[in-house]
C-alpha positions in Angstrom: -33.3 0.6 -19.0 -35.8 -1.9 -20.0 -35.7 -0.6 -23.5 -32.7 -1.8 -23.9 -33.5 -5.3 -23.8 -36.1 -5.2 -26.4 -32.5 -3.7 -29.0 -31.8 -6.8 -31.2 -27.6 -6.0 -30.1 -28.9 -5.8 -26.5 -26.2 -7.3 -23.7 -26.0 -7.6 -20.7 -22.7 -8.3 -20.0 -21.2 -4.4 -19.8 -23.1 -4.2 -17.1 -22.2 -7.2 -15.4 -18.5 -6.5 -16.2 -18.7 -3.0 -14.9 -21.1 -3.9 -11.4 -18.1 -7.0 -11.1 -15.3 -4.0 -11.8 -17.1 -1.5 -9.0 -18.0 -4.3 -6.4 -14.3 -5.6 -6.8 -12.8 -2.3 -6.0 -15.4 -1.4 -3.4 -14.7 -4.8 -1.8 -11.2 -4.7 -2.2 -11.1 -1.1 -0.4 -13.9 -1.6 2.6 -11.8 -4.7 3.7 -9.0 -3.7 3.6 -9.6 -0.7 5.7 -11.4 -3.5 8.3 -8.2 -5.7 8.1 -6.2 -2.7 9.0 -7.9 -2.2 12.0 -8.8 -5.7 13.4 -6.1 -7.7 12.0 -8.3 -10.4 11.0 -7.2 -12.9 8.6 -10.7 -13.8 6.8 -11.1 -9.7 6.2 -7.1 -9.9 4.1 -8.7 -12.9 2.8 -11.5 -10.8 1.3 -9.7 -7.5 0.3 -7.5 -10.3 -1.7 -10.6 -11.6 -3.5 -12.5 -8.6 -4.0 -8.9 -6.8 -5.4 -8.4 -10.1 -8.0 -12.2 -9.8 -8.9 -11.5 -6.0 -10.1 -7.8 -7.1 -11.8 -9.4 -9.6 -13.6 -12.7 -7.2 -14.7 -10.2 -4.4 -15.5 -7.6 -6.4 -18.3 -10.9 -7.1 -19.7 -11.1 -3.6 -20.3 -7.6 -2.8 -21.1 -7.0 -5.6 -23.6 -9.2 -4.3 -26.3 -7.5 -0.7 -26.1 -4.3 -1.9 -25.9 -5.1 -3.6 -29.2 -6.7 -0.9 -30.8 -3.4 1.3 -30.2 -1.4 -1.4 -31.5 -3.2 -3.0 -34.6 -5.7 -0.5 -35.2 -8.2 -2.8 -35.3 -7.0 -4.1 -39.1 -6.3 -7.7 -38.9 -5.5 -10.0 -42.4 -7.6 -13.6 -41.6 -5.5 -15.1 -44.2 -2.5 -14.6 -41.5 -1.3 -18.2 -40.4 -2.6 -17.3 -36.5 -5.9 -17.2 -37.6 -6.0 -20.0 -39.4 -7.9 -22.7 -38.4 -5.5 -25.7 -37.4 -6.5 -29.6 -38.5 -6.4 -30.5 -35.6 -9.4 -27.9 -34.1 -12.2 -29.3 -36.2 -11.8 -32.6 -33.8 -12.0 -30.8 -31.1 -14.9 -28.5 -31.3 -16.5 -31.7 -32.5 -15.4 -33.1 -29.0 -16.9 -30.1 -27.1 -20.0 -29.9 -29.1 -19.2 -26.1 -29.9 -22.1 -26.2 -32.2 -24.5 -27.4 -29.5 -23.7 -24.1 -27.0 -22.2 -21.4 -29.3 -25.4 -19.1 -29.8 -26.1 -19.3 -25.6 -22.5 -17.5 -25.3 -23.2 -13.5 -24.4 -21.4 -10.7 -27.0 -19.9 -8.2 -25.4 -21.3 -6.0 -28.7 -23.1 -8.3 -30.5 -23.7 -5.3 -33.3 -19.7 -6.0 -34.2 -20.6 -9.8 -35.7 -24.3 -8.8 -37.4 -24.7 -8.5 -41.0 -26.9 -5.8 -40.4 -24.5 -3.5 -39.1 -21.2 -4.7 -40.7 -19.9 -5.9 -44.5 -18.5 -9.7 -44.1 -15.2 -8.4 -44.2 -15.3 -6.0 -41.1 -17.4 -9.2 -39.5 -14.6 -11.3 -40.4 -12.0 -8.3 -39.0 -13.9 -8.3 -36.1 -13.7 -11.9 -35.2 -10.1 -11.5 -35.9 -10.3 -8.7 -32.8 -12.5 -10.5 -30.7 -9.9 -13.6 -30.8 -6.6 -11.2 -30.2 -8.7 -9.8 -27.1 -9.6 -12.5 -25.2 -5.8 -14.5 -26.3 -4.9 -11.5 -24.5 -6.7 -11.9 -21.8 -5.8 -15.1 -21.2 -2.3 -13.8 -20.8 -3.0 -10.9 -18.6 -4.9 -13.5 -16.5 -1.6 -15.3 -15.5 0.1 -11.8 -14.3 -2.2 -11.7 -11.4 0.4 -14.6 -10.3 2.9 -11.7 -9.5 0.5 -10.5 -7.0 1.5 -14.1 -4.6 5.0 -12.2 -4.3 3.9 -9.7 -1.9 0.6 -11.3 -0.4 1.9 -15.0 -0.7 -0.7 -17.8 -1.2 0.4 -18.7 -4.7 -2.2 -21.5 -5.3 -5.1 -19.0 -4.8 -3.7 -16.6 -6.8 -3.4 -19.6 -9.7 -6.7 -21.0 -9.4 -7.7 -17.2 -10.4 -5.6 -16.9 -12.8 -6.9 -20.5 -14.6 -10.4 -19.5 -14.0 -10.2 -16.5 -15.6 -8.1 -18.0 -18.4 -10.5 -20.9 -19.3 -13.5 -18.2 -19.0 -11.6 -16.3 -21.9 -10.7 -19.3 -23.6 -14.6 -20.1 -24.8 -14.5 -17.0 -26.8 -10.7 -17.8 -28.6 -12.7 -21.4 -29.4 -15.8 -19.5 -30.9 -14.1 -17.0 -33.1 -11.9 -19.7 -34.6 -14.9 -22.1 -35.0 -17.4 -19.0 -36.5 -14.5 -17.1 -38.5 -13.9 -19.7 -41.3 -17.3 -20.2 -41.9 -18.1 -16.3 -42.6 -14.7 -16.5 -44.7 -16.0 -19.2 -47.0 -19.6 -17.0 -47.4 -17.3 -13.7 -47.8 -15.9 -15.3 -50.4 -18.6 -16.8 -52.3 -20.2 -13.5 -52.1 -17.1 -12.0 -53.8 -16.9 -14.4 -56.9 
């Protein structure tokens, strides 16, 4: 295990996602079971958060397969979605992307080194990464229909933003990294 962190592509977020995954379910099924047999509001409460915690970990795994099924992982950068807008130069500028991108966790970070990949899979892969987590930004706001049978919609919305705006910061760094790599991709192809 401590190997592991001396590997130059070395995460740690699959294991945070997956302990978050396994603690949500765990959570979610322990109290429930207590809430079924005391009737005690704080323990539905839990179960509630502990099953939102494991929603929200899980799209985080379904969103890249679903994805991959659809798009087979081939993406064209020159497609006006990944475009960079003029408008989005301002407003990394605004959020200082530059100042806090490389503290930001890869899931993989092997899928954006030079190392590993040509450019032009990096630049496909950025194209990925951004589909995934747009994704996921949508699947967050499902976990609104849960308020239909457990009620307390502005709980269930808070969630859902959270969640959203955690995804969000990776959208924001593919679009700020990607058209950089593109203009070095195609330098190195003249």
């Amino acid at each position: 295990m401590a190997e592991d962190k001396h590997n130059e592509f070395y995460s740690p977020l699959p294991r945070i996602m997956l302990t978050f995954l396994l603690v949500g379910i765990v959570g979610c099924i322990v109290f429930s079971v207590l809430y079924n047999e005391s009737r005690w509001e704080w323990m539905f409460s839990c179960a509630i958060t502990f099953g939102m915690i494991a929603y929200h970990m899980f799209i985080r795994y379904l969103s890249p397969v679903i994805l991959v099924i659809v798009f087979h992982k081939k993406y064209d950068y020159k497609f006006w979605w990944f475009k960079q807008k003029k408008w989005e130069s301002n407003l990394y500028r605004m959020i200082k992307v530059k100042q806090w991108k490389g503290k930001v966790i890869a899931y993989n970070p092997s899928e954006f080194s030079m190392k590993v990949h040509s450019l032009q899979e990096i630049v496909n892969n950025m194209c990925h990464a951004e589909l995934v987590h747009e994704f996921i930004v949508l699947l967050s706001f499902t976990s609104l229909l849960f308020s239909i049978p457990f009620e307390s919609f502005p709980a269930f919305l808070i969630t859902a933003c959270i969640a959203a705006l955690f995804d969000i910061i990776f959208v924001v760094l593919q679009r700020y990294n990607r058209p950089r790599m593109i203009k070095l991709m195609e330098r190195k192809s003249h």
